[in-house]
C-alpha positions as CSV (number, residue, x, y, z in Angstrom):
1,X,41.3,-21.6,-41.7
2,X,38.6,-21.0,-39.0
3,X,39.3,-17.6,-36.7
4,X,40.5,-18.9,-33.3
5,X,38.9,-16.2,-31.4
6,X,35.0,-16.8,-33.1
7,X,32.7,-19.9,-31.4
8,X,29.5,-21.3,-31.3
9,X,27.8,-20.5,-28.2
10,X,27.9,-24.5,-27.1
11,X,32.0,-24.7,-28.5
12,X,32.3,-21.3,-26.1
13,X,30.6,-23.5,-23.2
14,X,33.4,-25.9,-23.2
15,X,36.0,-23.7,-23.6
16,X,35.0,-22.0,-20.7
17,X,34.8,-25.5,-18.8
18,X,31.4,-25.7,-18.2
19,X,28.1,-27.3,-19.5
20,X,25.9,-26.8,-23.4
21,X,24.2,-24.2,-21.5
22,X,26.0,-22.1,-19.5
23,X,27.2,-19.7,-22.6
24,X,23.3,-19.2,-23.4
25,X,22.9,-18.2,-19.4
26,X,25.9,-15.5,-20.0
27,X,24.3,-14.5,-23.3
28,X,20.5,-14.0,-21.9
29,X,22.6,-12.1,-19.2
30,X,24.1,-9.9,-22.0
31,X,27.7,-10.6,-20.7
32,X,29.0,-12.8,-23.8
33,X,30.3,-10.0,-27.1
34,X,28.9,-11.5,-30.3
35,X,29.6,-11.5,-33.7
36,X,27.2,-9.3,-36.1
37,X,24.6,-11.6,-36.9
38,X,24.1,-12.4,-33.2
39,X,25.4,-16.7,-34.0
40,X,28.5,-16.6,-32.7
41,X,31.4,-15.8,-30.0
42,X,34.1,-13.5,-30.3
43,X,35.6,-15.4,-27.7
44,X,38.6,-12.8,-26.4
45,X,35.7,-9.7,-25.9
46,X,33.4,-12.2,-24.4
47,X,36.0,-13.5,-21.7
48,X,37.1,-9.6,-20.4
49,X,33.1,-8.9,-20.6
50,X,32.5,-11.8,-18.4
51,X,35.3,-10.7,-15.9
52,X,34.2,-7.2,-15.7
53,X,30.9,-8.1,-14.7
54,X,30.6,-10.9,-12.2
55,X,30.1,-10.9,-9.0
56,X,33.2,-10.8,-6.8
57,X,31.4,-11.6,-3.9
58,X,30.8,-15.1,-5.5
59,X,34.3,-15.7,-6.3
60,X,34.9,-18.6,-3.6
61,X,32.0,-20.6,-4.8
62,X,33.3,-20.3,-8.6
63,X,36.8,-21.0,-7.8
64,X,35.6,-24.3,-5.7
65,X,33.5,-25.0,-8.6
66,X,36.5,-24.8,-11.1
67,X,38.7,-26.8,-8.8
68,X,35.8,-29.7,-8.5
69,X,36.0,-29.7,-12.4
70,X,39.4,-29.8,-13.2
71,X,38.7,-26.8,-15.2
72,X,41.2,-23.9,-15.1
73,X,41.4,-21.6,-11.6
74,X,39.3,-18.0,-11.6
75,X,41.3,-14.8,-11.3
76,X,40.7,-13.3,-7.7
77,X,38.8,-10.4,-8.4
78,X,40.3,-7.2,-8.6
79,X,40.9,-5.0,-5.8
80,X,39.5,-2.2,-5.1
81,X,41.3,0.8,-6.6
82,X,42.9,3.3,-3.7
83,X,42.2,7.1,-3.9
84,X,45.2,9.3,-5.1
85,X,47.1,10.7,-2.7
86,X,45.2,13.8,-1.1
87,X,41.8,12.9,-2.2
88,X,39.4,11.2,0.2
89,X,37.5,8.3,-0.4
90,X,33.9,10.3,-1.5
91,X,36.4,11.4,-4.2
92,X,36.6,8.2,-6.6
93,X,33.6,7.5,-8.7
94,X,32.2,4.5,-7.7
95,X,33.2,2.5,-11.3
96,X,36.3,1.4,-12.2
97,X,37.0,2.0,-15.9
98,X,35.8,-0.8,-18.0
99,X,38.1,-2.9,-20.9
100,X,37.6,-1.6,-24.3
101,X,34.7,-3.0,-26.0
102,X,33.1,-4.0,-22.8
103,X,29.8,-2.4,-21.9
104,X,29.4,0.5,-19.3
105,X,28.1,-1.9,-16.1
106,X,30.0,-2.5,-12.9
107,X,28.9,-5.4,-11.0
108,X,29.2,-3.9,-7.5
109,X,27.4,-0.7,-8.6
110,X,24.6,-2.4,-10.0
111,X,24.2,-4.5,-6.5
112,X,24.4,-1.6,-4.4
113,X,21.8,0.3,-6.5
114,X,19.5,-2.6,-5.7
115,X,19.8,-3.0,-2.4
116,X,19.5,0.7,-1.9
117,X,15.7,0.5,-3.6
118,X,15.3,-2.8,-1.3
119,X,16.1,-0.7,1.6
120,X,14.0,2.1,0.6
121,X,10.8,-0.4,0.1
122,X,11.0,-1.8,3.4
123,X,11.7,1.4,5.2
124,X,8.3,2.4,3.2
125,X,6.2,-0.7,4.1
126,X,7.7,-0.3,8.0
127,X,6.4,3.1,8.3
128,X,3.3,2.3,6.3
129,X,2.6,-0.3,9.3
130,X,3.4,2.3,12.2
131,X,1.1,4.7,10.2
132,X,3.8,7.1,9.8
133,X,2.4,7.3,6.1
134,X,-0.5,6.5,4.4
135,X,-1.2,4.9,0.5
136,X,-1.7,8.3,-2.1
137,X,-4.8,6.4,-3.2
138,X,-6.0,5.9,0.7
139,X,-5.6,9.6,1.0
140,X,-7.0,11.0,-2.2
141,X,-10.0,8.9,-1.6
142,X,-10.8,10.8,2.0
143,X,-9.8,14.3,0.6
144,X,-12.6,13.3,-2.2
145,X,-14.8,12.5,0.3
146,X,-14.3,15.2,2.8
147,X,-14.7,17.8,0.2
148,X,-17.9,15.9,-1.1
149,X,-18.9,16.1,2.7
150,X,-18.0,20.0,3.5
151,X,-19.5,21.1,-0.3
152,X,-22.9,19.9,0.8
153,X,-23.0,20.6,3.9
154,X,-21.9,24.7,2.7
155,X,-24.8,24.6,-0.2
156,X,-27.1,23.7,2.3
157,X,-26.4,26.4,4.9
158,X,-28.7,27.9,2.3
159,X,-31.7,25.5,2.8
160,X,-31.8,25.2,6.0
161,X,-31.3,29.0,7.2
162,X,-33.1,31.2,4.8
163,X,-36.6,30.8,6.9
164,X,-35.2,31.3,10.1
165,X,-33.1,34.2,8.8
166,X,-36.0,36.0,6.8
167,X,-37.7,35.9,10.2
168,X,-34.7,37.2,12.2
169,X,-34.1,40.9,12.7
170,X,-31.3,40.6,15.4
171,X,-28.1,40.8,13.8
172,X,-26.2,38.7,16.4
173,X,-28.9,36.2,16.2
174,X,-28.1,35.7,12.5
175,X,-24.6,35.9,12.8
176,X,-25.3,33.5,15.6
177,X,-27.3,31.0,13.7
178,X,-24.5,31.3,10.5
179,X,-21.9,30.5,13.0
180,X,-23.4,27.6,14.0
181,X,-24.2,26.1,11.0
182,X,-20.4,26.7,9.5
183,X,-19.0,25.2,12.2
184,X,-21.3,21.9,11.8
185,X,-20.5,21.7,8.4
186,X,-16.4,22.1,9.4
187,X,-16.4,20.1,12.4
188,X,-18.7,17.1,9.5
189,X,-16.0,17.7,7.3
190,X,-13.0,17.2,10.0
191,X,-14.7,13.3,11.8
192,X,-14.6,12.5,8.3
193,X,-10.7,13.4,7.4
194,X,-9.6,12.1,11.3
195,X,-10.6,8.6,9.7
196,X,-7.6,8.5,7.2
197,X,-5.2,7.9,10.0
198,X,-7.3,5.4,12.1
């Protein structure tokens, strides 16, 4: 006598109501509970998987879609669960416990992660137009450059100075001509940062 509760993925389809392939879409989705060589259904595991991962906010449009079929109507989905008496809402984890045998994932979690990281990448991109921050790799290059920039323009104080210098027996002449030559070799180094945030 075949088990009642073990189908082929196509069998599972239309038990469910729907088409060949919807079974292999819940499967590719992990939401279907196989058997251990991965072939076939265990069809009461598979059905609570299914219901504690879809997406309540697309329960209208499946119920319609059930009633246009003839196919059995879809359970509401659950309601939300209230906090205990005493214990504010920031309180109660975010998941609801899952059925046994079902895997750790809750649907509403799962959607609220992502559109956290959406929100995040276009705050990112928004301030990344007003120039409120630059790309790592925009700003690594300019650091490279600018130290390039004030390095050679240091090594050749050197250079340029030691004639002058060998010739120069006023102290606040040399400290003079030193002075200047730093602060050329700053003020290089400083045009050539100020263009990261043009």
């Amino acid at each position: 006598m075949a088990d009642s509760n073990v189908m082929t993925i196509p069998e599972f389809s239309a038990h469910l109501g729907y088409g060949r392939t919807y079974a292999y879409q819940l499967r590719d989705e992990g939401r279907l509970v196989m058997t251990e060589d991965g072939k076939r259904v265990l069809v009461a595991e598979s059905i609570a998987r299914i219901e504690a991962t879809k997406d309540p906010a697309r329960q209208g449009v499946a119920a319609r879609h059930a009633a246009q079929r003839g196919g059995r109507p879809v359970a509401p989905a659950a309601a939300p669960i209230a906090p205990p008496d005493g214990a504010s809402d920031g309180d109660v984890p975010l998941e609801t416990p899952a059925p046994p045998g079902t895997p750790a994932f809750n649907f509403q979690v799962a959607k609220a992660k992502r559109e956290h990281f959406a929100a995040l990448e276009a705050e990112a991109a928004y301030r990344a137009r007003m120039k409120e921050v630059l790309e790592a790799a925009e700003v690594r290059a300019a650091l490279v450059e600018t130290m390039t920039i004030l390095r050679t323009s240091i090594e050749g104080i050197a250079h340029r100075l030691a004639p002058a210098l060998a010739a120069e027996v006023d102290e606040g002449e040399v400290r003079a001509l030193l002075d200047a030559e730093i602060r050329h070799a700053l003020s290089t180094a400083a045009e050539s940062l100020a263009k990261v945030g043009r």
